[in-house]
mmCIF file of the N, C-alpha and C atoms, coordinates in Angstrom:
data_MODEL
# 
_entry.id   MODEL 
# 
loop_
_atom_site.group_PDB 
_atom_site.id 
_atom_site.type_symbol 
_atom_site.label_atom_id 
_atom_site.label_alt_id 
_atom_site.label_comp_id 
_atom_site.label_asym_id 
_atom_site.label_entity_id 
_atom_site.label_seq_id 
_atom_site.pdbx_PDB_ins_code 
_atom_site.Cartn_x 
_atom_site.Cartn_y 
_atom_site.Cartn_z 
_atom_site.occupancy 
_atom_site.B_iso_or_equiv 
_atom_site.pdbx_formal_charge 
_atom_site.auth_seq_id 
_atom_site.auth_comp_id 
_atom_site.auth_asym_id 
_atom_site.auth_atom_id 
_atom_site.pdbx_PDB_model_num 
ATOM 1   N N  . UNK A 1 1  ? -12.690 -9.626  12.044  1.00 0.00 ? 1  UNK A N  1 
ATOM 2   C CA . UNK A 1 1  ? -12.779 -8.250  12.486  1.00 0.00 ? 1  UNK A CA 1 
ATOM 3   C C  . UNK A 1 1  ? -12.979 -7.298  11.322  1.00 0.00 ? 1  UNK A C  1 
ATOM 4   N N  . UNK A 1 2  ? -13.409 -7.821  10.001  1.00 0.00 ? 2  UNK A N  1 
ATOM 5   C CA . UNK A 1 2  ? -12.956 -6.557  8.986   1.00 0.00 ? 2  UNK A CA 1 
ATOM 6   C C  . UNK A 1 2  ? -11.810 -6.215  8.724   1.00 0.00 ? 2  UNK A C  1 
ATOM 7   N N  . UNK A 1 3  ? -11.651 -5.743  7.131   1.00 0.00 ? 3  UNK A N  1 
ATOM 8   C CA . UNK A 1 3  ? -10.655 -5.492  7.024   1.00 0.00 ? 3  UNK A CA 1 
ATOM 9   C C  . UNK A 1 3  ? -10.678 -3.935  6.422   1.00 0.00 ? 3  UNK A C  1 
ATOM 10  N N  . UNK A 1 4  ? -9.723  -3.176  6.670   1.00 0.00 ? 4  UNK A N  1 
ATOM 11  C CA . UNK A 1 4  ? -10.220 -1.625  6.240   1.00 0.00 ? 4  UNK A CA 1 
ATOM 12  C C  . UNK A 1 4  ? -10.230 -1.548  4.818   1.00 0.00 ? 4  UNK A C  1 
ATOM 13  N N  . UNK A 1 5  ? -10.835 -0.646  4.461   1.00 0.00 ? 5  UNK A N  1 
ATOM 14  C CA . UNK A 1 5  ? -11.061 -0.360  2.824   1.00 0.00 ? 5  UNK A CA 1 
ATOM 15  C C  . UNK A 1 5  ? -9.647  -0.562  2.077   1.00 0.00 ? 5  UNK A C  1 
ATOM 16  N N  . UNK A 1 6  ? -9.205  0.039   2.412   1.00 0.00 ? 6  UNK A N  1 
ATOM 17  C CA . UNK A 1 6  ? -7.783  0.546   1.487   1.00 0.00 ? 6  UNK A CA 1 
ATOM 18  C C  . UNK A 1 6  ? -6.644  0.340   2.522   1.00 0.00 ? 6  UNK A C  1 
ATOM 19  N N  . UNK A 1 7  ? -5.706  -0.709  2.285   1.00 0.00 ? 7  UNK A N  1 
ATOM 20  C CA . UNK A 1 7  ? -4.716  -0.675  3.075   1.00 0.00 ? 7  UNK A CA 1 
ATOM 21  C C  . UNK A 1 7  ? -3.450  0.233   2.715   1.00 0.00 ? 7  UNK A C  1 
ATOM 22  N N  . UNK A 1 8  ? -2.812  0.586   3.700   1.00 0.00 ? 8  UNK A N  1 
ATOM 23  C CA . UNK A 1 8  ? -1.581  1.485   3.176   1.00 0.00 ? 8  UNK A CA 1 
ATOM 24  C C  . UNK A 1 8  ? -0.803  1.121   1.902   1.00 0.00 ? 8  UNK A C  1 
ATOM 25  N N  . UNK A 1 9  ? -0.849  1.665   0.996   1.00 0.00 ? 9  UNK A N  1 
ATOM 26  C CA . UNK A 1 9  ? -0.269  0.672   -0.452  1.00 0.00 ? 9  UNK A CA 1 
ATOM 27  C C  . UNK A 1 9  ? 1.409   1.228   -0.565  1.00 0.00 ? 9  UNK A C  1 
ATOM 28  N N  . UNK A 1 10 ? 2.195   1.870   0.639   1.00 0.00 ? 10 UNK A N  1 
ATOM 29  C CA . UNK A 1 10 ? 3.111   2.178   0.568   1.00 0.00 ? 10 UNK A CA 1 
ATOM 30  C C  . UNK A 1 10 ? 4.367   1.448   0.832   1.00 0.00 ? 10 UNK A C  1 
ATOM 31  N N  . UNK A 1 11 ? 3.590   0.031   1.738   1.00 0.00 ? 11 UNK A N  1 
ATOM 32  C CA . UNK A 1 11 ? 4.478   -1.161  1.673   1.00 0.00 ? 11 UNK A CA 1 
ATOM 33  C C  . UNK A 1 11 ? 4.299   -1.989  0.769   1.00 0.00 ? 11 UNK A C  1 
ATOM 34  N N  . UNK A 1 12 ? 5.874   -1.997  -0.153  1.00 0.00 ? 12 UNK A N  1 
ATOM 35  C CA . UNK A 1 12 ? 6.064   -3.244  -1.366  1.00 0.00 ? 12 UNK A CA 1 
ATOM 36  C C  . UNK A 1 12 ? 5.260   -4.541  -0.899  1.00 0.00 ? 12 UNK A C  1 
ATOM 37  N N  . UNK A 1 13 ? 4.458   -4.937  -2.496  1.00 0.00 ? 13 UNK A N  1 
ATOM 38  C CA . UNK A 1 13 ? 3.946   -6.587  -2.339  1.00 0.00 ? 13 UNK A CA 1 
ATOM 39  C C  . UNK A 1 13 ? 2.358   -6.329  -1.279  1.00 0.00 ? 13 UNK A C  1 
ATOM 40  N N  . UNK A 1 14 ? 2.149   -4.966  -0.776  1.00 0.00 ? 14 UNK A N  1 
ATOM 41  C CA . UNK A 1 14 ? 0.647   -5.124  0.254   1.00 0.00 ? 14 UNK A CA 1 
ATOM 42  C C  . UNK A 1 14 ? -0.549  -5.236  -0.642  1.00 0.00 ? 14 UNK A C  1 
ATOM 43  N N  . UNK A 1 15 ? -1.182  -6.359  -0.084  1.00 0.00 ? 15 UNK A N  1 
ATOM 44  C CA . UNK A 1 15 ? -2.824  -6.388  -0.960  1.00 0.00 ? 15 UNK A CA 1 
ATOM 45  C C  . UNK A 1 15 ? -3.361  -5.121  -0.593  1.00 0.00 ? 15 UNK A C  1 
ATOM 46  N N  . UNK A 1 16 ? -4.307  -4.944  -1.844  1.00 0.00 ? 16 UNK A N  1 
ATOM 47  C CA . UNK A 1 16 ? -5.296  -4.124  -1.389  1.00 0.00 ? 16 UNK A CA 1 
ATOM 48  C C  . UNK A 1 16 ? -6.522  -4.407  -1.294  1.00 0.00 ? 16 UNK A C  1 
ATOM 49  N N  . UNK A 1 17 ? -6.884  -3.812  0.006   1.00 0.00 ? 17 UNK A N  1 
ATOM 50  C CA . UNK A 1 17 ? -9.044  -4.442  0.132   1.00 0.00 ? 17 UNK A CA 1 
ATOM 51  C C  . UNK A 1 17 ? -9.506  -3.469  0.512   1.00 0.00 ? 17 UNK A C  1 
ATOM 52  N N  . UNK A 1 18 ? -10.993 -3.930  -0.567  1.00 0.00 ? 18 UNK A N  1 
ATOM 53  C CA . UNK A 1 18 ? -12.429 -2.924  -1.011  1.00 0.00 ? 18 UNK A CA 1 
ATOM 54  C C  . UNK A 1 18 ? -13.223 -3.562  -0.051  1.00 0.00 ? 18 UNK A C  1 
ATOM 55  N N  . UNK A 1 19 ? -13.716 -3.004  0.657   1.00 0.00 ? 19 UNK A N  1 
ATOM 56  C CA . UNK A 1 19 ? -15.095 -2.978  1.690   1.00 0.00 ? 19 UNK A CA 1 
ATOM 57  C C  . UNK A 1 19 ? -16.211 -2.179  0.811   1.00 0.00 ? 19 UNK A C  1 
ATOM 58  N N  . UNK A 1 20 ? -17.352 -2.888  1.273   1.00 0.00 ? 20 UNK A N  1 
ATOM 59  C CA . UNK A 1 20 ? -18.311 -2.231  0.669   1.00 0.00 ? 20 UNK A CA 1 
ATOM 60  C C  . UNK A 1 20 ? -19.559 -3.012  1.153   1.00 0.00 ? 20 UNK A C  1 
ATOM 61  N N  . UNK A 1 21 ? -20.733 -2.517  2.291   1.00 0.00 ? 21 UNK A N  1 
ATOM 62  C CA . UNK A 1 21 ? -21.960 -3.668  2.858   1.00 0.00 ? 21 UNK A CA 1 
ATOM 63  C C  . UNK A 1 21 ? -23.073 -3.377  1.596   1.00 0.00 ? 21 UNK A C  1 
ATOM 64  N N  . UNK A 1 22 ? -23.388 -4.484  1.592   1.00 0.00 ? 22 UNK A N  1 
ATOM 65  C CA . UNK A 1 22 ? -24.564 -4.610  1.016   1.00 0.00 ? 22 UNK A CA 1 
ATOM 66  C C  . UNK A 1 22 ? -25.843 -5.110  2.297   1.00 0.00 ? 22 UNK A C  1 
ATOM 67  N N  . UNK A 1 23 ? -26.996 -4.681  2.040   1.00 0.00 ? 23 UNK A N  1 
ATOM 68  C CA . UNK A 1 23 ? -28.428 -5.175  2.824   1.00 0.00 ? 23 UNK A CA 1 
ATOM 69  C C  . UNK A 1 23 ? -28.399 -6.633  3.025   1.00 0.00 ? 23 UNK A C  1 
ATOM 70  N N  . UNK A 1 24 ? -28.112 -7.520  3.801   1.00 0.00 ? 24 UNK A N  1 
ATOM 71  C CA . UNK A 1 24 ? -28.799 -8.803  3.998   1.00 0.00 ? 24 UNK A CA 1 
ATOM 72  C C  . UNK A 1 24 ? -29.969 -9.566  3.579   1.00 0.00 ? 24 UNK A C  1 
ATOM 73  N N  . UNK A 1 25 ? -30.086 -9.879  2.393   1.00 0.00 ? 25 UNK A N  1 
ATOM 74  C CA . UNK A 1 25 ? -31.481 -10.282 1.885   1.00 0.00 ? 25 UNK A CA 1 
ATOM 75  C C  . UNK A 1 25 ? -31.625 -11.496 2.633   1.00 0.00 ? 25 UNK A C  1 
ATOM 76  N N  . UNK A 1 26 ? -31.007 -11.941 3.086   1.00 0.00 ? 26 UNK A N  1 
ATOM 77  C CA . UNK A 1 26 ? -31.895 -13.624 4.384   1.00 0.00 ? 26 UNK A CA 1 
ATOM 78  C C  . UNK A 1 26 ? -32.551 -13.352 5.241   1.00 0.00 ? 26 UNK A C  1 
ATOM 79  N N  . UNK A 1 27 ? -32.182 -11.954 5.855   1.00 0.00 ? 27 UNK A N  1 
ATOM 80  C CA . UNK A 1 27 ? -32.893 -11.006 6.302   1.00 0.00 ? 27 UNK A CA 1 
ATOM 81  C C  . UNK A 1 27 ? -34.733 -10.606 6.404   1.00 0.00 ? 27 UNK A C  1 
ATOM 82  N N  . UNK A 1 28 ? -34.774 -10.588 5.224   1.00 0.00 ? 28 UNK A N  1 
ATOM 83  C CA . UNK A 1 28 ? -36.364 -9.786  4.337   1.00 0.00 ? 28 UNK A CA 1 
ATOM 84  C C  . UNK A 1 28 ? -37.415 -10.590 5.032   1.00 0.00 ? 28 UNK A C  1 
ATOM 85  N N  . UNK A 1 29 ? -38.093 -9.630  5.359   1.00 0.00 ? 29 UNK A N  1 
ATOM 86  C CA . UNK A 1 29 ? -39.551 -10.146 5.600   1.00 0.00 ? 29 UNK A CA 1 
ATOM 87  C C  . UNK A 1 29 ? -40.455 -9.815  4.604   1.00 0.00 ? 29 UNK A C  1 
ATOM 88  N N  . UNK A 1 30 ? -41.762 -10.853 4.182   1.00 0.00 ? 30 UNK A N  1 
ATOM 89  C CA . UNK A 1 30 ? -42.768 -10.999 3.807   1.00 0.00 ? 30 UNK A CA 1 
ATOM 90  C C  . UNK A 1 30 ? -43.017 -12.090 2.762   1.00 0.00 ? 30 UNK A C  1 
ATOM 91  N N  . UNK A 1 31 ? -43.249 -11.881 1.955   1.00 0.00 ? 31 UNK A N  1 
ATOM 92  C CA . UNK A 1 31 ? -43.900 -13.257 1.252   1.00 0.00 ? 31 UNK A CA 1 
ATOM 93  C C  . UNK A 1 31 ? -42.616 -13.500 0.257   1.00 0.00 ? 31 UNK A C  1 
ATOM 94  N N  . UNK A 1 32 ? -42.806 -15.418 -0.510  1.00 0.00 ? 32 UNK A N  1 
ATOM 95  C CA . UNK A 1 32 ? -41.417 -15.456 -0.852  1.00 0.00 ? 32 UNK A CA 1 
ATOM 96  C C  . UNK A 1 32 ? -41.853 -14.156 -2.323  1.00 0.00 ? 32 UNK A C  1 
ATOM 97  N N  . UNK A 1 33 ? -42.479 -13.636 -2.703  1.00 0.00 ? 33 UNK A N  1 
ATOM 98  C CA . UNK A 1 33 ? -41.985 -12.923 -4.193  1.00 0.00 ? 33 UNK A CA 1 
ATOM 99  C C  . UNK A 1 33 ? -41.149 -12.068 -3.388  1.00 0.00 ? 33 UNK A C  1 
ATOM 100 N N  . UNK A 1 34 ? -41.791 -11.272 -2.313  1.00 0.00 ? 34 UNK A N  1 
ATOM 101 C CA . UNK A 1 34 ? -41.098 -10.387 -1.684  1.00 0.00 ? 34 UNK A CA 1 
ATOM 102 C C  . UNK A 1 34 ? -39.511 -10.614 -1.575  1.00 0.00 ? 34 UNK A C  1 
ATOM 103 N N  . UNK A 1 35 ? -38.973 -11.582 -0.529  1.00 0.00 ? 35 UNK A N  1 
ATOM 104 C CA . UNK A 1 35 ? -37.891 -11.940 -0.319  1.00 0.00 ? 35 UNK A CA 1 
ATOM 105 C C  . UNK A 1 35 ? -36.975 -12.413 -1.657  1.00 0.00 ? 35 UNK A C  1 
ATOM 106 N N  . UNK A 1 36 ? -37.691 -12.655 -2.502  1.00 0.00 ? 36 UNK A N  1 
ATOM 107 C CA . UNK A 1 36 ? -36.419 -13.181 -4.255  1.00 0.00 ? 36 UNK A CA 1 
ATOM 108 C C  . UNK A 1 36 ? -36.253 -11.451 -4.593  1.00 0.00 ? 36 UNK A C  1 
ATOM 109 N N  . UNK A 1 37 ? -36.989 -10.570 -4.114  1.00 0.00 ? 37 UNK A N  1 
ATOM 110 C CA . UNK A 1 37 ? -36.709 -9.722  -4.839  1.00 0.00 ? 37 UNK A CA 1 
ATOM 111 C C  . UNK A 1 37 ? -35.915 -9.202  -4.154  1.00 0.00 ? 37 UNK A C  1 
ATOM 112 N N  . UNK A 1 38 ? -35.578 -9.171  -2.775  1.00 0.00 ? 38 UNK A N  1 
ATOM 113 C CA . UNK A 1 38 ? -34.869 -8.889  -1.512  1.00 0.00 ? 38 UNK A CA 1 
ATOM 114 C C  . UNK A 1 38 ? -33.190 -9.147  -2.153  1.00 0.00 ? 38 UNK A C  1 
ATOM 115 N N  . UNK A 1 39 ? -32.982 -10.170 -2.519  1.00 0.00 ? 39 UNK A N  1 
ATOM 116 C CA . UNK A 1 39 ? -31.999 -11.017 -3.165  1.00 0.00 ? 39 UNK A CA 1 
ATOM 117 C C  . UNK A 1 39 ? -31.890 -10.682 -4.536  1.00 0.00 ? 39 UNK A C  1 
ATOM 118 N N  . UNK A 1 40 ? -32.795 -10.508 -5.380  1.00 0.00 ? 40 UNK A N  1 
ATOM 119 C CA . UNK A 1 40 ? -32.509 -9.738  -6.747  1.00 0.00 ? 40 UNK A CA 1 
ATOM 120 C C  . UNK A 1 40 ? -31.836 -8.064  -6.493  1.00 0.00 ? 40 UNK A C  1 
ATOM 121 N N  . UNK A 1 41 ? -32.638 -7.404  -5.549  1.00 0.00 ? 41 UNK A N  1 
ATOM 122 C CA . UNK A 1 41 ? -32.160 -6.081  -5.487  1.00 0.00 ? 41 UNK A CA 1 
ATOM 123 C C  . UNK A 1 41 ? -30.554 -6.377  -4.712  1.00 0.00 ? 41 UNK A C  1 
ATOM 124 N N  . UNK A 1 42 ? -29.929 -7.094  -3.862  1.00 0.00 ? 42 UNK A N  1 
ATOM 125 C CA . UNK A 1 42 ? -28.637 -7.056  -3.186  1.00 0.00 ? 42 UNK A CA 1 
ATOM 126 C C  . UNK A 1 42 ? -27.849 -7.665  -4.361  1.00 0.00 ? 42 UNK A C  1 
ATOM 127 N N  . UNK A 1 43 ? -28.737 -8.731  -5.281  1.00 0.00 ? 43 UNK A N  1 
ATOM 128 C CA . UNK A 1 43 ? -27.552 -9.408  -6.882  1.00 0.00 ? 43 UNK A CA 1 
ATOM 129 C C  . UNK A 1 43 ? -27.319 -8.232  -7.695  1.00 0.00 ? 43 UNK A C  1 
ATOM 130 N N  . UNK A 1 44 ? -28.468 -6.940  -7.710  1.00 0.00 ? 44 UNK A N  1 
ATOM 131 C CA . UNK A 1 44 ? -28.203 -5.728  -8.196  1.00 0.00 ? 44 UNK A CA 1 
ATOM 132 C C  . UNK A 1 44 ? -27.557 -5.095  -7.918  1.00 0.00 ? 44 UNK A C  1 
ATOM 133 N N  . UNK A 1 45 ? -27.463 -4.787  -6.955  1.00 0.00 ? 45 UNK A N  1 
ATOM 134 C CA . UNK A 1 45 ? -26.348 -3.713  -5.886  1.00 0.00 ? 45 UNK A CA 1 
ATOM 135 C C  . UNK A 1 45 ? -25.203 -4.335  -5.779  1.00 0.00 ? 45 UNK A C  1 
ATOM 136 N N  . UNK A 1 46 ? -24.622 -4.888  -6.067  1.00 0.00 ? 46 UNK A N  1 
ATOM 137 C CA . UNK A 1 46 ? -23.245 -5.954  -6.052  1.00 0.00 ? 46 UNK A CA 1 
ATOM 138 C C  . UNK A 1 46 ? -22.817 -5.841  -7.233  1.00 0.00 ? 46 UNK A C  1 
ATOM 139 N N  . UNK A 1 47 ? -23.597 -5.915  -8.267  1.00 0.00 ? 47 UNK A N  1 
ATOM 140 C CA . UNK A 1 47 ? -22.935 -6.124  -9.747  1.00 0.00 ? 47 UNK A CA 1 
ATOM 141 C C  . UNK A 1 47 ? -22.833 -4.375  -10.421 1.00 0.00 ? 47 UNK A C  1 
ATOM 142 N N  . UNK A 1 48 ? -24.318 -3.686  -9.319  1.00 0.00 ? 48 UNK A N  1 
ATOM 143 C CA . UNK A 1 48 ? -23.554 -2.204  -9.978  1.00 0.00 ? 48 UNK A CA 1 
ATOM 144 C C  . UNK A 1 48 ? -22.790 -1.797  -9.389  1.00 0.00 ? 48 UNK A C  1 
ATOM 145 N N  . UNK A 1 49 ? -22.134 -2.168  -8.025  1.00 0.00 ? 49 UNK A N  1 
ATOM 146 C CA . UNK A 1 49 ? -20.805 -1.623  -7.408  1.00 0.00 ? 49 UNK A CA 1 
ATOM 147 C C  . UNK A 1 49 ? -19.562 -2.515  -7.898  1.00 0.00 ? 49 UNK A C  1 
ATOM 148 N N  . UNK A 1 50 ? -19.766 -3.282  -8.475  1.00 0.00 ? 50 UNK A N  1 
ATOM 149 C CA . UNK A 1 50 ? -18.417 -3.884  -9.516  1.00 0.00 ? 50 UNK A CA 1 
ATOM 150 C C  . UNK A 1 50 ? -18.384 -3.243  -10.648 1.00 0.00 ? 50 UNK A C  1 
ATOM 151 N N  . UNK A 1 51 ? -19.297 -2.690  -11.573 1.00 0.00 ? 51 UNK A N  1 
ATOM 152 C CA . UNK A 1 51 ? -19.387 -2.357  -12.641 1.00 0.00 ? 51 UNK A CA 1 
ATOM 153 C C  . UNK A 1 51 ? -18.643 -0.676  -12.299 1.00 0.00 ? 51 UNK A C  1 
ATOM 154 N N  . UNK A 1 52 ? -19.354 -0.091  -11.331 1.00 0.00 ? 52 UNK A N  1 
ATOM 155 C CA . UNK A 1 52 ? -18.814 0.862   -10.873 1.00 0.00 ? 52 UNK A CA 1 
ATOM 156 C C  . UNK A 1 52 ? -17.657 1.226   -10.720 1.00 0.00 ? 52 UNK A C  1 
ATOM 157 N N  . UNK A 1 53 ? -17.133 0.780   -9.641  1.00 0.00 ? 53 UNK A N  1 
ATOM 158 C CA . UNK A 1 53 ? -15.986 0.756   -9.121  1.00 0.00 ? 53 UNK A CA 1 
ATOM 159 C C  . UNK A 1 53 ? -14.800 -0.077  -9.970  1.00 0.00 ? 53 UNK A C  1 
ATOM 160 N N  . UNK A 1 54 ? -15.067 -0.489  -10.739 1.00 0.00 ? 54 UNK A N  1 
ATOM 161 C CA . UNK A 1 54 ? -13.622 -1.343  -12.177 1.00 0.00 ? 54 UNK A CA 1 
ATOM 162 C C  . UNK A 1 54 ? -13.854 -1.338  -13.289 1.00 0.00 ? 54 UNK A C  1 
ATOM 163 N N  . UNK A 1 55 ? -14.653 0.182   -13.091 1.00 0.00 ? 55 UNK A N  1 
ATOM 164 C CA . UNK A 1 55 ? -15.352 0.441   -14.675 1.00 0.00 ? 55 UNK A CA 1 
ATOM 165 C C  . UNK A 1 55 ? -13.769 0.998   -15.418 1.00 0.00 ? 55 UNK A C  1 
ATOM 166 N N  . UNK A 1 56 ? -12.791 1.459   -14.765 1.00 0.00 ? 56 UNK A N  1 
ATOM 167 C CA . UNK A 1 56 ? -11.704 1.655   -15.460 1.00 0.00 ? 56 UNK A CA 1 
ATOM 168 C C  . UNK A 1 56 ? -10.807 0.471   -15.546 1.00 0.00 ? 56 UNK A C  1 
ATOM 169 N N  . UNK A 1 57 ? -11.013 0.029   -15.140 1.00 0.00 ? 57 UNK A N  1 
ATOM 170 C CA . UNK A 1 57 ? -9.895  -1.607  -15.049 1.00 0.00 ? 57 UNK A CA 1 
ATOM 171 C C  . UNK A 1 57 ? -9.261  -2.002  -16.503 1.00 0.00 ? 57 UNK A C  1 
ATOM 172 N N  . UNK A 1 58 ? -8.482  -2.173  -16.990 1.00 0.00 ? 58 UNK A N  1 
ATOM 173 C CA . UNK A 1 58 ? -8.007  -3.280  -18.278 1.00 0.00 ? 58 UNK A CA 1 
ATOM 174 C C  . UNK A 1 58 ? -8.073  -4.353  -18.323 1.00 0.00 ? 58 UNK A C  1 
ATOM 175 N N  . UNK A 1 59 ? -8.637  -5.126  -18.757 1.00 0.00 ? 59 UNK A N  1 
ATOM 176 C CA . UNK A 1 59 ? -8.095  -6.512  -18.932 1.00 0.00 ? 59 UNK A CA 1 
ATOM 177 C C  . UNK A 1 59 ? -7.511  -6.764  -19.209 1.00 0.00 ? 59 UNK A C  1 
ATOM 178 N N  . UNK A 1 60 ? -6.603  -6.695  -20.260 1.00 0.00 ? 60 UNK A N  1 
ATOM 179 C CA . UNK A 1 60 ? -5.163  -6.881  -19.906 1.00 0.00 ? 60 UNK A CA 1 
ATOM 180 C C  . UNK A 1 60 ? -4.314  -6.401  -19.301 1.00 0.00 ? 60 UNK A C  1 
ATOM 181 N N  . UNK A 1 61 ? -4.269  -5.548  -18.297 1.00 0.00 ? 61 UNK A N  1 
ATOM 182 C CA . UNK A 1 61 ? -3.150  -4.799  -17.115 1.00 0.00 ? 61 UNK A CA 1 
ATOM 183 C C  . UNK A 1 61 ? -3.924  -6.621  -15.862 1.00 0.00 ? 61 UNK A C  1 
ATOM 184 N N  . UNK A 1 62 ? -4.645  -6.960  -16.096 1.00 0.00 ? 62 UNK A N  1 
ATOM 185 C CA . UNK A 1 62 ? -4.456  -8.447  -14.724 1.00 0.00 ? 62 UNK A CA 1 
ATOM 186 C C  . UNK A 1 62 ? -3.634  -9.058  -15.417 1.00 0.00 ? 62 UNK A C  1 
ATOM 187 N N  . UNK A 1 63 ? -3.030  -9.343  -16.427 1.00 0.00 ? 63 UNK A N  1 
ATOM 188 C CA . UNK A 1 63 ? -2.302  -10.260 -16.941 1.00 0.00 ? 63 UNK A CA 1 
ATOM 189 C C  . UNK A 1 63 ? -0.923  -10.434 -15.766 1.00 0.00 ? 63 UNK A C  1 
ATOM 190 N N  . UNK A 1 64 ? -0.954  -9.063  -15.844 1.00 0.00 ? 64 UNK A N  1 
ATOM 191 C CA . UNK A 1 64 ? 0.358   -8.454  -14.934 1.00 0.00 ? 64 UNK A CA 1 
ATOM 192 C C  . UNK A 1 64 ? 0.519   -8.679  -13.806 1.00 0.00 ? 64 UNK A C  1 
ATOM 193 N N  . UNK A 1 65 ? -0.750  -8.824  -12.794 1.00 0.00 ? 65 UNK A N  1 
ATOM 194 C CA . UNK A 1 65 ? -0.316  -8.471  -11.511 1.00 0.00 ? 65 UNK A CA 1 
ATOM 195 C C  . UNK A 1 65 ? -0.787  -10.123 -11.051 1.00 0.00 ? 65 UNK A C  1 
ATOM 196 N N  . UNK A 1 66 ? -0.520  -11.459 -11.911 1.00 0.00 ? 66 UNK A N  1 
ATOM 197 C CA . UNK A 1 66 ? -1.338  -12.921 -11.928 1.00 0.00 ? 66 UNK A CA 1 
ATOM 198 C C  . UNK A 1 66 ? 0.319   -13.316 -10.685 1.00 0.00 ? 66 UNK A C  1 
# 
């Protein structure tokens, strides 16, 4: 069913989950260059919404929460 973006983080020990759709490249119509690029642009859009979104992150503050 999905899970919502951000769960209430006000109960001790609750995960938290990031939603975020990306385009379906299995999807794509037309020729295969077409469709790798279908799949290059969604490997793009994935790695700039990680880069994005944990562009503040530490690497060492995960040590913490292992």
């Amino acid at each position: 069913m999905g899970r919502p973006e951000i769960i209430n983080t006000s109960i001790p020990g609750a995960k938290h989950y990031l939603h975020h759709g990306f385009n379906d490249p299995s999807e794509a119509d037309g020729s295969e260059d077409e469709k790798i690029a279908a799949f290059r642009r969604t490997r793009d859009d994935i790695k700039k919404w990680i880069l994005d979104s944990f562009a503040d992150l530490k690497i060492e503050n995960l040590n913490d929460h292992a």
